[in-house]
TIDREN-625543 format. One line per 4 residues: number of its first residue (from 1); their letters; for each residue x, y, z of C-alpha. Coordinates in steps of 0.1 Angstrom, whole numbers. Example, Ala and Ser with C-alpha at 12.3 -4.5 7.8 and 13.67 -1.06 7.14 Angstrom:
<sites>
1	AS	123:-45:78; 137:-11:71 .
</sites>
This chain:
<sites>
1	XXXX	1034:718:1046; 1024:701:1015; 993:683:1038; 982:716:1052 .
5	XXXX	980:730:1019; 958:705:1009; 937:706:1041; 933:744:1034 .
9	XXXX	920:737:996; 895:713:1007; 881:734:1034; 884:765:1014 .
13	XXXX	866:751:988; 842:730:1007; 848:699:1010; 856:698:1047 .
17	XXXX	840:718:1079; 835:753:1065; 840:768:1098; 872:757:1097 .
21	XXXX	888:775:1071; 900:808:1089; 913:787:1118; 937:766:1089 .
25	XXXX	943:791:1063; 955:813:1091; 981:787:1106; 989:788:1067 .
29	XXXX	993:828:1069; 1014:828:1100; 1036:796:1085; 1041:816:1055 .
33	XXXX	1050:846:1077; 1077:829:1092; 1093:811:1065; 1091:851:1047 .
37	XXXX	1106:861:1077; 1134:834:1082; 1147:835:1045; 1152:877:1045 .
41	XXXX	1171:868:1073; 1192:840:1055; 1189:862:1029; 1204:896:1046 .
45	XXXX	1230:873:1062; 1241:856:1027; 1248:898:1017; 1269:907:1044 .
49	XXXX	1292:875:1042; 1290:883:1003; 1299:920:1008; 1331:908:1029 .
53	XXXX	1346:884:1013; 1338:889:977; 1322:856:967; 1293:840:957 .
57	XXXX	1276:817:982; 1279:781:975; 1249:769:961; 1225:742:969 .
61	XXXX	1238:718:947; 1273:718:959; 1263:707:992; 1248:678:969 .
65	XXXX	1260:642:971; 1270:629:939; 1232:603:939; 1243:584:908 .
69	XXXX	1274:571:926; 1255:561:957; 1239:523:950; 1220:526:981 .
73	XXXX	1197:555:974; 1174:529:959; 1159:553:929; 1146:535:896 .
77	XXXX	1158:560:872; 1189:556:853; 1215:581:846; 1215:592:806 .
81	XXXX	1249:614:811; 1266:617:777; 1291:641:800; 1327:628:792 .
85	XXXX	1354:617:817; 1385:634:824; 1406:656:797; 1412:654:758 .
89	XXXX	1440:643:745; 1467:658:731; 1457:687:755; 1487:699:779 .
93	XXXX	1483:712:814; 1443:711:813; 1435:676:832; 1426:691:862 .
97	XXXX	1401:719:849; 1382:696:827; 1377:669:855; 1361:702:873 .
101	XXXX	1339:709:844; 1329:675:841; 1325:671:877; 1300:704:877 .
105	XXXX	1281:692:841; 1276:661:857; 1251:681:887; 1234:694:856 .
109	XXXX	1226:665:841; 1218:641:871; 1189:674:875; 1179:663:837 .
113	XXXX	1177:626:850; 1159:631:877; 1181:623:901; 1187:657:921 .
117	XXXX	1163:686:918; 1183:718:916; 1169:753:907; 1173:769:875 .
121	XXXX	1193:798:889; 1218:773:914; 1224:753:877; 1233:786:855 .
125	XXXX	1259:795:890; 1274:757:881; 1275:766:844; 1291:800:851 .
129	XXXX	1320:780:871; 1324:760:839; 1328:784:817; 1353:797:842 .
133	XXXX	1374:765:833; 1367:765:799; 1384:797:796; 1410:787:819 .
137	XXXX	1420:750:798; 1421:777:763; 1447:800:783; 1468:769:792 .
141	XXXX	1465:747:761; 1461:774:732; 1460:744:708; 1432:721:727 .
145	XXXX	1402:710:708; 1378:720:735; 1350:711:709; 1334:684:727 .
149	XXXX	1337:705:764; 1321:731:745; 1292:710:732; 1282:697:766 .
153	XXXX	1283:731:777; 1256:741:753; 1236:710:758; 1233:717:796 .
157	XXXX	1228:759:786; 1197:745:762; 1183:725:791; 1185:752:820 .
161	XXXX	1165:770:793; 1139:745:790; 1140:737:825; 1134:776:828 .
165	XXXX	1101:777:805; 1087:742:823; 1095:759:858; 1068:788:853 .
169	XXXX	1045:786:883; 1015:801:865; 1011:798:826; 1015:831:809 .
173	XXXX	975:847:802; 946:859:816; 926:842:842; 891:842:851 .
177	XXXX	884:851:887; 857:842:911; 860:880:924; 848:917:920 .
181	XXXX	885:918:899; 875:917:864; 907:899:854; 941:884:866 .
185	XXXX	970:883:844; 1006:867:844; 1023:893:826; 1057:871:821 .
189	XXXX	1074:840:827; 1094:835:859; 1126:855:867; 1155:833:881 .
193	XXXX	1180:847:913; 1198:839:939; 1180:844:966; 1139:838:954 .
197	XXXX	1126:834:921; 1100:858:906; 1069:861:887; 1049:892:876 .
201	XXXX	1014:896:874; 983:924:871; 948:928:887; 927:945:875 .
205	XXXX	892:960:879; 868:986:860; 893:1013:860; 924:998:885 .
209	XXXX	953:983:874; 977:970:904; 1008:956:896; 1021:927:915 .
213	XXXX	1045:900:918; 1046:863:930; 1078:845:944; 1095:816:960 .
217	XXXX	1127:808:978; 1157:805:948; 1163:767:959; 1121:754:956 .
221	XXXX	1120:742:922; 1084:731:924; 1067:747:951; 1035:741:970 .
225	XXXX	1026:776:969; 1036:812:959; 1034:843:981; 1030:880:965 .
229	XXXX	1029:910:968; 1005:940:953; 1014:973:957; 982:991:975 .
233	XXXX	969:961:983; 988:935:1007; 1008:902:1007; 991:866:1005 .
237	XXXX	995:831:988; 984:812:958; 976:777:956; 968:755:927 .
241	XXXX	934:732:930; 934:699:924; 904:694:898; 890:669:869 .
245	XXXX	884:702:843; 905:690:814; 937:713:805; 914:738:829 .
249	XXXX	934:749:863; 922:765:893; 941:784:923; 932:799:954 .
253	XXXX	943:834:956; 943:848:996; 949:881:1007; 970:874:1042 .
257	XXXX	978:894:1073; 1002:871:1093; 973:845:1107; 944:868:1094 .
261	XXXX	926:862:1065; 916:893:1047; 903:888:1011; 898:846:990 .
265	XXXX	892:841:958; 899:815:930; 917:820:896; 910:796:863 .
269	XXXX	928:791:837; 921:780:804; 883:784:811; 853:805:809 .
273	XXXX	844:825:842; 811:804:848; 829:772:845; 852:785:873 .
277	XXXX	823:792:894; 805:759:887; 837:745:897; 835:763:927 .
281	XXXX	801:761:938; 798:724:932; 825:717:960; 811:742:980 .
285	XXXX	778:717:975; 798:691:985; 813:706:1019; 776:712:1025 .
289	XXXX	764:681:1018; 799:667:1041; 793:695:1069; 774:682:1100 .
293	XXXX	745:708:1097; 709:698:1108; 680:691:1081; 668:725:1087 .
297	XXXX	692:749:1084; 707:724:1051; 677:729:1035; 673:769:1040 .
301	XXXX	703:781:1033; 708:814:1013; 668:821:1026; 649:844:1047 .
305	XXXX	620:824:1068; 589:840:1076; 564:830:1103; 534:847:1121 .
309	XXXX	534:823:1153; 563:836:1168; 606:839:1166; 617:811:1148 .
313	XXXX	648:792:1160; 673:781:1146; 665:745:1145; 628:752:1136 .
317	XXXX	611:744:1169; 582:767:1181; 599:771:1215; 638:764:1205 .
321	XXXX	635:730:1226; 648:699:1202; 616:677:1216; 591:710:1213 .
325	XXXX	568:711:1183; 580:728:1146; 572:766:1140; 544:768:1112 .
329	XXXX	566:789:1084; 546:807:1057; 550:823:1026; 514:838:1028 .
333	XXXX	500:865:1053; 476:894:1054; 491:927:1061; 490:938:1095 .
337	XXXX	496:900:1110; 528:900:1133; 556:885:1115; 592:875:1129 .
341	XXXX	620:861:1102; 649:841:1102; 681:847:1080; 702:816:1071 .
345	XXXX	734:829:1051; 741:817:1016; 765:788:1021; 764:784:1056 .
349	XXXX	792:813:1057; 795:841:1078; 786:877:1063; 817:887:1069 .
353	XXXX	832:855:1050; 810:864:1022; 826:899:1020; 861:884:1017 .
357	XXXX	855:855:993; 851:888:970; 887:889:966; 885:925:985 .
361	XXXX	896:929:1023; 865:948:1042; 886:972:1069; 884:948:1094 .
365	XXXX	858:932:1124; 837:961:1118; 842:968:1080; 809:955:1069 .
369	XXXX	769:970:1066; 739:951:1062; 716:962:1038; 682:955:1036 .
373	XXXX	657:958:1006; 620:952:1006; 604:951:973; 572:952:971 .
377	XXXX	550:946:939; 586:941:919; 599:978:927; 620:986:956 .
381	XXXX	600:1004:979; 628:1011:1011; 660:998:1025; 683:1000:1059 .
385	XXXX	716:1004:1059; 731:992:1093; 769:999:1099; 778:973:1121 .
389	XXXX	798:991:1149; 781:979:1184; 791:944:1196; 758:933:1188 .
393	XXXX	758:935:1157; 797:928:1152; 787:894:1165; 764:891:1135 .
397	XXXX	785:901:1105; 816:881:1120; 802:849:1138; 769:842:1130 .
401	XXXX	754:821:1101; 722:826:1106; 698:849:1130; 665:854:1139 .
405	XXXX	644:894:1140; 611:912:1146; 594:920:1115; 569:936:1126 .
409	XXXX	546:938:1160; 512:951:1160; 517:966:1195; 553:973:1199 .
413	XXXX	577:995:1182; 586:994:1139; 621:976:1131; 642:995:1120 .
417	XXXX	658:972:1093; 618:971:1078; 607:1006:1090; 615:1024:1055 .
421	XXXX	600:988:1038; 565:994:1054; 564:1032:1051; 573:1028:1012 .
425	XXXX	542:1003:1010; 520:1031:1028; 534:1055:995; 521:1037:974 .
429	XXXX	484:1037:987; 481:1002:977; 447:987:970; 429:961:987 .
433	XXXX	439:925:974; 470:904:972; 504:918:967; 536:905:966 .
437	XXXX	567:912:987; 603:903:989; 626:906:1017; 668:908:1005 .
441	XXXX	696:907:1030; 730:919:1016; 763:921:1033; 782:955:1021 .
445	XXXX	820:960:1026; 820:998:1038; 855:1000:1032; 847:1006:994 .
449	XXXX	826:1035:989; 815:1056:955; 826:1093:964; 808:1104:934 .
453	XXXX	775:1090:939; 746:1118:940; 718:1115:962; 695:1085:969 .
457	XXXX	724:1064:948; 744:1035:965; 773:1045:978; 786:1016:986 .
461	XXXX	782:995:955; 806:965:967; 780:936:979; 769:901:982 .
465	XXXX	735:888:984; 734:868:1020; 696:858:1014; 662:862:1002 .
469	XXXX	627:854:1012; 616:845:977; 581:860:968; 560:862:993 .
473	XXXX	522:864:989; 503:896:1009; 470:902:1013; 458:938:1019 .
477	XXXX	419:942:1034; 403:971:1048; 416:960:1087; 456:960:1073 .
481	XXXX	467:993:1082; 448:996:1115; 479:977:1136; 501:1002:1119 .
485	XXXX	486:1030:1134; 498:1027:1172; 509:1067:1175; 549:1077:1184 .
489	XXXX	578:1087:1169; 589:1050:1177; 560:1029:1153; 540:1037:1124 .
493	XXXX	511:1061:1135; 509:1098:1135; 532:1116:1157; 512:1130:1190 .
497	XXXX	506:1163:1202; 484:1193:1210; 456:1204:1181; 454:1241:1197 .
501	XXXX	454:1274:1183; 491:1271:1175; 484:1241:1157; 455:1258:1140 .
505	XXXX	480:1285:1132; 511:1262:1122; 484:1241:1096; 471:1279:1083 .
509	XXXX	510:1290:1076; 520:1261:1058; 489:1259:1037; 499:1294:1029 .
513	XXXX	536:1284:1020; 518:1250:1000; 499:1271:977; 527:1298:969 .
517	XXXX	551:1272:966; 528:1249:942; 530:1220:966; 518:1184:955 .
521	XXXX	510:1174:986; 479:1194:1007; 480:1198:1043; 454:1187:1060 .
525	XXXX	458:1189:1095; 482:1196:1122; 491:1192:1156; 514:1214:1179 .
529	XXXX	542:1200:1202; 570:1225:1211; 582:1260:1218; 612:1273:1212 .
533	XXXX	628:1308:1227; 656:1325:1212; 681:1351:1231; 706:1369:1220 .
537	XXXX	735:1352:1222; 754:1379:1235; 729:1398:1257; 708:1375:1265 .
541	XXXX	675:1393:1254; 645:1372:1243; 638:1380:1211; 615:1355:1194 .
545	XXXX	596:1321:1192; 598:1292:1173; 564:1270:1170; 570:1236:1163 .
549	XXXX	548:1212:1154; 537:1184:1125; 513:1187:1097; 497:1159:1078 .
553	XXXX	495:1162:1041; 475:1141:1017; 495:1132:982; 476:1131:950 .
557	XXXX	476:1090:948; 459:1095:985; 484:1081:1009; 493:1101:1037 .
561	XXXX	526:1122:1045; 538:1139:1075; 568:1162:1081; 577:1185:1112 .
565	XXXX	574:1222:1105; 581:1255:1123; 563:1286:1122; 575:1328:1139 .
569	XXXX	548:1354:1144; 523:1333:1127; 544:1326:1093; 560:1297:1081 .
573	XXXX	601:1293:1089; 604:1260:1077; 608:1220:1079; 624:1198:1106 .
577	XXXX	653:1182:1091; 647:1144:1088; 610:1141:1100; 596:1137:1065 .
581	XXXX	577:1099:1066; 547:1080:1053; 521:1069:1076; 495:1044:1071 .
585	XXXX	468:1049:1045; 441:1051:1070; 436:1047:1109; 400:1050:1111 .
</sites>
């Protein structure tokens, strides 16, 4: 156990083969699992017999040899009893419960000798038995000096004590976190039993609070590990971090369910949170540096590439042959120029692994969104929000590290994850000249959403940053918006349809409804592409039509907006939900 632990910090932590970490922090999960399982059944068993016959079970330590006897066990250390032999004198009838005493004090102290290791709880059991005799030699012999008994009594008592204090898992305090928690705190030292030995703790957020509470099997005086529990939340394990940060200590802290890793992050102690993270990041350098990643994707990691030759691989060759030539990648283009990008994840990670390394579980496979911002000139000008449902795109959020998309093609259809990018830069009306533009990919866990965000806030406010294109340099000219301009409701251009009299109609009702409504934006022209009849739904009769058709409108900083609109009897009955868009500035 002890090497797998430390095979699942490294990797954790980077300094092995980051893929490998769900594969061995799983076998952890399921190990864990089964021991759970197996000691609430030693556990429920230990009950029963105790509900039968009355008694206590024996404890670990009775099972003990007596070490110190044994000249064979080949130790170095060196018994420091002060425990006395036998009775006192001038004491009648009591030989045979203070050898018992003895014999029982003597466990205690081979523990504080280092001989045995017995739990804190199994050594207040012994003490408990002799007490038992002490009372028992006092009944006999009224008149024995039990003084010394007595004093080796509360010699062992002060050292279960100590032993007590020294046997807390986690120090008392507030630790730093690595996660979305704001804080992790051990409310209390541990709390000895019989059957596991417990530890309370809180994590918290903004405005959450959930209690929990860490444990280990009763007879595991220095454990490897510690599972918990948090109410709301799920069961997992914490593991302490070998590391050179003075009287600093880090865990790991992993949300478990049985071989399924749901939610990492690390704790420190005695240290500021961006120590803890430097901590953190620097062996995640390291597993990087150790991973067996090509010189491409090591050096673009965390980055969104940009070319205008063609898709780019992922191990930078023009045609995706290792002997073909490299793919020219640029951070400068002129609007308009077809562009394709690759996305290598921050870390070499997964987005999904991102999601989880915030300390909070997305709701499973298909728990996580991509988000996508284009920022344009410094101000966010549109984003997609992708649920990742279809297998597709699954495959993306839970197994890939890095993948390739379409920017944009001059004759084919927009990209969705860029259409809302472009038609914010068409807003804006930009002028001729260079621009800059930044492409972000995030990974959002849709599993924590904002119920009381208004419209056009983020509703899902729990994300990581995957990558980022850095600023890119864009030149506008007077031939830029002319590839944009390919007409369909799939691309950039103007929707298509018939300029009749009903579209001369449909533009005449809308100007009408502009004007009384104070519009900003002024139609300007309009084209007509569907009829729609209405009949009673009961008897059937016709009774009237809808014209449908789209109107472009010019804004007052000159871009160009369109919107689908209807129109009955010649006046103006309203918009088509969800048509409203930017086209180009210009298609001449």
């Amino acid at each position: 156990m002890k090497k797998l632990s430390i095979i699942v910090l490294m990797l954790s932590l980077g300094l092995g083969s980051i893929q490998n970490v769900h594969a061995q922090l799983g076998k952890l999960g399921k190990k864990v699992s089964n021991k759970v399982k197996m000691e609430e059944r030693k556990i429920k068993k230990t009950i029963n017999n105790a509900e039968k016959t009355g008694k206590l079970p024996k404890t670990k330590t009775d099972k003990i040899s007596n070490i110190s006897k044994n000249s064979n066990m080949g130790t170095t250390k060196t018994a420091t009893s002060s425990i006395g032999i036998g009775g006192e004198e001038n004491c009648k009838s009591t030989e045979y419960f203070f050898k018992n005493a003895r014999k029982d004090l003597k466990k205690i102290q081979d523990d504080k000798d280092g001989l045995v290791d017995t739990s804190p709880f199994d050594m207040e059991t012994i003490l408990e038995r002799v007490n038992n005799y002490l009372e028992k030699i006092r009944a006999r012999d009224p008149n024995c000096d039990t003084s010394k008994l007595e004093g080796e009594i509360s010699d062992a008592k002060n050292y279960i004590n100590e032993k007590k204090g020294s046997g807390t898992f986690m120090e008392v305090g507030t630790y730093v976190t690595t996660g979305i928690w704001k804080k992790f705190t051990i409310d209390g030292a541990v709390e000895f039993s019989w059957d596991k030995n417990k530890q309370p703790f809180t994590l918290e957020e903004v405005d959450v609070a959930l209690k929990g509470e860490l444990s280990f099997p009763s007879n595991e005086t220095k454990p490897e590990y510690f599972t918990f529990e948090i109410k709301g939340l799920g069961n997992g394990v914490i593991i302490p971090v070998p590391t050179e940060t003075g009287s600093g200590k880090i865990y790991q802290w992993a949300l478990l369910n049985g071989e399924e890793i749901l939610a990492i992050m690390y704790l420190g102690n005695n240290m500021s949170e961006e120590e803890l993270k430097e901590v953190v990041a620097e062996r995640t350098s390291e597993g990087i540096e150790q991973a067996n990643l090509s010189t491409f994707t090591k050096n673009n990691l965390g980055k969104i590439l940009v070319s205008t030759e063609g898709p780019i691989y992922a191990n930078g060759k023009r045609d995706g042959h290792s002997s073909g030539t490299d793919i020219t990648l640029t951070d400068s283009f002129t609007l308009g120029d077809p562009l394709w990008t690759r996305t290598f994840v921050e870390d070499h990670r997964t987005p999904i692994e991102l999601l989880k390394l915030t300390g909070y579980p997305p709701a499973g496979k298909i728990g996580a969104a991509i988000r996508t911002r284009v920022i344009f000139d410094g101000k966010e000008v549109g984003q997609d929000f992708l649920r990742c449902t279809k297998p597709d795109d699954v495959k993306i959020t839970n197994e890939a590290t890095n993948y390739r998309e379409a920017m944009f093609k001059p004759n084919g259809n927009a990209q969705d994850p860029y259409r809302e990018g472009f038609e914010g830069i068409f807003a804006l009306n930009p002028g001729y000249g260079e621009h800059t533009l930044e492409i972000q990919k995030w990974v959002v866990n849709y599993n924590v959403a904002d119920t009381n965000a208004g419209e056009g806030e983020n509703k899902f406010p729990l994300e990581v940053l995957m990558a980022t294109s850095g600023e890119l340099k864009v030149q506008i000219t007077r031939d830029s918006w002319k590839p944009f301009c390919n007409s369909g409701g799939k691309n950039y251009g103007a929707i298509k349809g018939a300029k009749n009299h009903l579209a001369s109609q449909l533009l005449a009702a809308v100007k009408r409804e502009a004007s009384k409504s104070g519009w900003k934006e002024k139609p300007q022209s309009a084209v007509y592409t569907e009829t729609i009849n209405v009949y009673h739904e009961i008897t059937g009769v016709f009774m009237y039509s809808i014209i449908q058709g789209y109107i472009t409108s010019l804004m007052p900083n000159g871009s160009r907006l369109e919107q689908g609109f209807q129109m009955v009897d010649g006046a103006y009955h309203g918009t088509i939900h969800g048509t409203q868009r930017y086209l180009p500035p210009t298609c001449k």
